[in-house]
C-alpha positions in Angstrom: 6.2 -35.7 -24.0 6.2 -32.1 -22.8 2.4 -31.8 -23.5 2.1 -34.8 -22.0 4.0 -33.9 -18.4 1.9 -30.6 -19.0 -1.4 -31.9 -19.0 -0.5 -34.6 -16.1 0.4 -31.6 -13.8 -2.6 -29.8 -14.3 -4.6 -32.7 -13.5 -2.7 -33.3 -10.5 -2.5 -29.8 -9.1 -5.6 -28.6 -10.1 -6.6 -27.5 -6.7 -3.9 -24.8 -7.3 -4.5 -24.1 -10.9 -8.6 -23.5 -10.1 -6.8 -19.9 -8.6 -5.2 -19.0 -11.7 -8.5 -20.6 -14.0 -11.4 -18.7 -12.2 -9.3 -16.1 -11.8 -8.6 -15.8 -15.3 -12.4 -17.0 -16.5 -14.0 -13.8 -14.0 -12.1 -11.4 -15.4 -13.0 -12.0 -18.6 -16.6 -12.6 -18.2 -16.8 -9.3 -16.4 -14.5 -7.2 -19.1 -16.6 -8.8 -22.0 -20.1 -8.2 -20.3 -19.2 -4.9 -19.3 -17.8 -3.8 -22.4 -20.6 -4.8 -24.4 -23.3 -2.8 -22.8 -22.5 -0.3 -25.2 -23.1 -2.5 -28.6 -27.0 -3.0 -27.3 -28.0 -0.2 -29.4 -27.9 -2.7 -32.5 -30.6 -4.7 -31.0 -32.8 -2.4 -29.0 -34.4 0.2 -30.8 -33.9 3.4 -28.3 -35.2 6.9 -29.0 -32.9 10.1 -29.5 -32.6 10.8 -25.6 -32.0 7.2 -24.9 -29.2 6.6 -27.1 -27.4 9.7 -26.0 -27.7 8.1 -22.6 -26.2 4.7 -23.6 -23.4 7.1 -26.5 -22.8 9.1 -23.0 -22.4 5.7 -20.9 -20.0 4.4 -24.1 -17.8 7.0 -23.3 -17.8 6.2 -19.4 -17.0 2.7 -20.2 -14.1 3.3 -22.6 -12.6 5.4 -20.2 -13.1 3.2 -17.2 -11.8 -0.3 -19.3 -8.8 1.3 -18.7 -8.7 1.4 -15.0 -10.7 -2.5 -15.2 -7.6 -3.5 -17.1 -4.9 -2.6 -14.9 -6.9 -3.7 -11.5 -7.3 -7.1 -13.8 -3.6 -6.8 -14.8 -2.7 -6.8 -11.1 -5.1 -9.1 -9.8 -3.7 -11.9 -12.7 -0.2 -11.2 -12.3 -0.5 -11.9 -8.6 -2.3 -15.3 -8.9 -0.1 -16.1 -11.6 3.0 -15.7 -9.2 1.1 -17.3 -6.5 0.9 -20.4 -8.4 3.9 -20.5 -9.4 5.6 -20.0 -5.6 2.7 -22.8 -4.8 5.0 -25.6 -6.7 8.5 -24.1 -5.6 9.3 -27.6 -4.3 8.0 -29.3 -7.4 10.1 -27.0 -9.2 13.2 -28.0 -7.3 12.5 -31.8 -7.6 12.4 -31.3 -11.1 15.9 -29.9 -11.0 17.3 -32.5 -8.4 16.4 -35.2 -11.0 18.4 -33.2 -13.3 15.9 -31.2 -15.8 17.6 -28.5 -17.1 15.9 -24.8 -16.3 15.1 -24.3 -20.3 12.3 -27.6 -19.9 11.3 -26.5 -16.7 10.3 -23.0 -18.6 8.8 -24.7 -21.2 6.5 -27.1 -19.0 5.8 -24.0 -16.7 4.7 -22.1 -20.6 2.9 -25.0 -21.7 0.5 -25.4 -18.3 0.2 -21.6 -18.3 -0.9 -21.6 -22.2 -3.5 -24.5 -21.2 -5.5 -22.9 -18.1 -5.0 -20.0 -20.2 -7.2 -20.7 -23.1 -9.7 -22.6 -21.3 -10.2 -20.3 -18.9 -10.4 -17.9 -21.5 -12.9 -19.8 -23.2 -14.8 -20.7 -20.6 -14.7 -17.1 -19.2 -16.1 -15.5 -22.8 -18.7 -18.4 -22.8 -20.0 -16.9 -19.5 -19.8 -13.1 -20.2 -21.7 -14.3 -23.6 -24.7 -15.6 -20.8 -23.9 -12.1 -18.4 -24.1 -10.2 -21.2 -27.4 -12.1 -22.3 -28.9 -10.9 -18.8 -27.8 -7.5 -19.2 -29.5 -6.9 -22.5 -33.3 -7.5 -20.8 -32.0 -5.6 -17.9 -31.0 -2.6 -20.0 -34.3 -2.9 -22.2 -36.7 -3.3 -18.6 -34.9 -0.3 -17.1 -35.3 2.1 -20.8 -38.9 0.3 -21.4 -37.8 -0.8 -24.9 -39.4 -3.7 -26.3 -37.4 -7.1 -27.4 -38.8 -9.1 -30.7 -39.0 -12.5 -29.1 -35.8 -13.9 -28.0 -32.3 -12.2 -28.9 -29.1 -13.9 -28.5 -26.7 -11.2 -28.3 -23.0 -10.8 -29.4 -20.9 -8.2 -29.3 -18.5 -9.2 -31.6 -16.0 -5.6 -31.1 -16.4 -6.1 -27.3 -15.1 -9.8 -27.5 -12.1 -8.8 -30.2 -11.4 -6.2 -27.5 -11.7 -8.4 -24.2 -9.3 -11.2 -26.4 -6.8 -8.8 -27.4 -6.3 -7.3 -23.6 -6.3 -10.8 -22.2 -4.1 -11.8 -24.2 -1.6 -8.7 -23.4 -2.0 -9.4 -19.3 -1.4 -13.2 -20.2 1.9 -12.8 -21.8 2.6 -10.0 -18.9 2.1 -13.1 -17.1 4.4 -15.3 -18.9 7.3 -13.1 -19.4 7.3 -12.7 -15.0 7.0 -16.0 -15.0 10.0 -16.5 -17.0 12.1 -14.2 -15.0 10.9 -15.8 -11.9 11.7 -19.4 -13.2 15.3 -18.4 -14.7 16.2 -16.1 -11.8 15.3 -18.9 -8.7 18.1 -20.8 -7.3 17.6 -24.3 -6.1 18.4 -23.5 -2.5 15.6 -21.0 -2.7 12.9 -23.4 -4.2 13.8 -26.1 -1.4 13.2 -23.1 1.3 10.8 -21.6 -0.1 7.9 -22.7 2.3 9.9 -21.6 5.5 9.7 -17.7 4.1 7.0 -15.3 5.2 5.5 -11.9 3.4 7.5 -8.9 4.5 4.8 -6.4 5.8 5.6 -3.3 4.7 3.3 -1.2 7.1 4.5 -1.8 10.8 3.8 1.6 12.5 0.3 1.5 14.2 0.4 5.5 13.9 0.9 5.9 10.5 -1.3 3.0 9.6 -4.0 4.2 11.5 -3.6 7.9 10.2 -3.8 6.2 6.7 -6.9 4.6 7.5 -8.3 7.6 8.6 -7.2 9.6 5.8 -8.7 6.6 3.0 -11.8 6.9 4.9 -11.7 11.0 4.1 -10.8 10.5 1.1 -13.5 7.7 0.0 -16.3 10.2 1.5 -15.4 12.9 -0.6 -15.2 11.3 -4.1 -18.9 9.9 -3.2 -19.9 13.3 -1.7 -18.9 14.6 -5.4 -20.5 12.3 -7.2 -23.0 12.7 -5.2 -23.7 16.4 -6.0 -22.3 16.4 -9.7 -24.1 13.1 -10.7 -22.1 10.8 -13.4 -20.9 13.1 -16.2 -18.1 14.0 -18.6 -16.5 16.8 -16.7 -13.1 17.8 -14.1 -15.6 16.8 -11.0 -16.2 13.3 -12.3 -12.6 12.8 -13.0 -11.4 13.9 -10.0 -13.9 11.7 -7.4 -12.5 8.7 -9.8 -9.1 9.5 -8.8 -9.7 9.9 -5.2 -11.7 6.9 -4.7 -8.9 5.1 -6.3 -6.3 6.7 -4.4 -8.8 6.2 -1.1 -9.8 2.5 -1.8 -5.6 1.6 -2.1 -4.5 3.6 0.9 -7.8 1.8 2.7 -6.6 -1.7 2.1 -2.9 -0.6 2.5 -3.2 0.7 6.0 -6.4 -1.4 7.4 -4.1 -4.8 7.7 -1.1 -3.1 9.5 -3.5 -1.9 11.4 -5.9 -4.5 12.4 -2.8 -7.0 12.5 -0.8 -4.5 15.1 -4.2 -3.9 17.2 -4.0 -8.2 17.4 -0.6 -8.0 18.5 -1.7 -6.0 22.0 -4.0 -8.6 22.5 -1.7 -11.7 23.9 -3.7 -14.2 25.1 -5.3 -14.0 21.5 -1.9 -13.2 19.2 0.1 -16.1 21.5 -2.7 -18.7 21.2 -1.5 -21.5 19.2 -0.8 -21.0 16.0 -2.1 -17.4 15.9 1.0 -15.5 15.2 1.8 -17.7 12.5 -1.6 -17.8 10.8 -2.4 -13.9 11.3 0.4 -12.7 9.7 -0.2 -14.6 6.6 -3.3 -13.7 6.3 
């Protein structure tokens, strides 16, 4: 009967579940194709100085999975709780009509665990195809030679894109469950009358951030620019600041632009402008 309800919700909010599902089936195409640039070498027969390009580009990758996976993390957790404040007021109908908060977490696990796997599935079945591309884009740009046609699988890249999935996914769940458990009916009912706090209000300080990013964002490139991409301090530290410059960019550029709206009345009092501006 759960399975049932389960499957019946998806169907019927699937406008909101496609967010979690491509969500969910980009990510993994990308971590998968991206990872398994590095298993090529067992198909394309490279010479000394090009596999210790592509050994030197393994090591790159394995240290910048990292960083994919917590941007990926992120970017799944948030859609996850976006989907889940999207049915709030299902949520509470469901407790009106008296389900008790242990079935409503089980439903809300048992929709999760479906878009979950087929997104995952779907998501592996197109990195498989990226990944495909990327082979006879790796061999044009070396010159190597490909014996008729190769389908390619990286089986150690796919064990590793499943594995980290499968960590963020339960990250997911267990929010999810704290979310479900912790919400009061009250809340659930209201839920749609509640805007985003914004956190960045001073036009000063946001615009001194912006600036700053921007600094920040031209050095790590200037750096890169001069060192190239290798092992050393210098590459580490222009990854760091063009992470550190990219947040603070995005941080400070919608206080910014959203305060700059505000001086302009006949604009920010126009209808539903003030409304829709500070949602978005």
């Amino acid at each position: 009967m759960l399975a049932k309800l389960s499957i019946a919700n998806v169907r019927r909010s699937y406008k909101d579940f496609a967010i979690y599902f491509f969500t969910l089936l980009i990510g993994v195409a990308v971590f998968y194709a991206f990872n398994s640039i590095t298993a090529q070498d067992a198909v394309l027969a490279f010479d000394k100085s090009q596999g210790n390009m592509i050994e030197l580009l393994g090591i790159l990758i394995d240290g910048v999975s990292v960083f994919i996976c917590v941007i990926l993390a992120f970017l799944v957790l948030y859609a996850s709780r976006y989907l889940i404040k999207r049915r709030n007021k299902e949520f509470a109908i469901y407790l009106l009509l008296g389900m008790p908060k242990s079935a409503l977490l089980r439903l809300t696990l048992v929709e999760t665990l479906i878009v979950g796997l087929v997104s995952m599935a779907c998501g592996l079945a197109l990195g498989l195809l990226i990944s495909q591309a990327l082979l006879y884009i790796t061999a044009f740009m070396f010159v190597v030679d490909i014996p008729g046609f190769t389908f390619f699988v990286a089986q150690d890249a796919m064990i590793k894109t499943i594995v980290v999935f499968l960590v963020i996914f339960a990250l997911a769940l267990f929010f999810n469950v704290g979310y479900v458990m912790k919400a009061k009916l009250i809340d659930l009912i209201q839920s749609e009358r509640k805007n985003d706090d914004l956190k960045l209000r001073s036009i000063p300080l946001s615009f001194c951030l912006f600036i700053v990013s921007c600094v920040i964002i031209g050095i790590s490139y200037y750096l890169l620019s001069e060192n190239g991409i290798a092992v050393n301090p210098t590459f580490g530290a222009a990854t760091a600041l063009v992470c550190v410059g990219t947040l603070l960019f995005f941080y400070s550029l919608s206080g910014f632009l959203l305060r700059l709206i505000q001086y302009i009345k006949p604009l920010y009092y126009r209808g539903l402008n003030m409304f829709t501006l500070r949602q978005v």
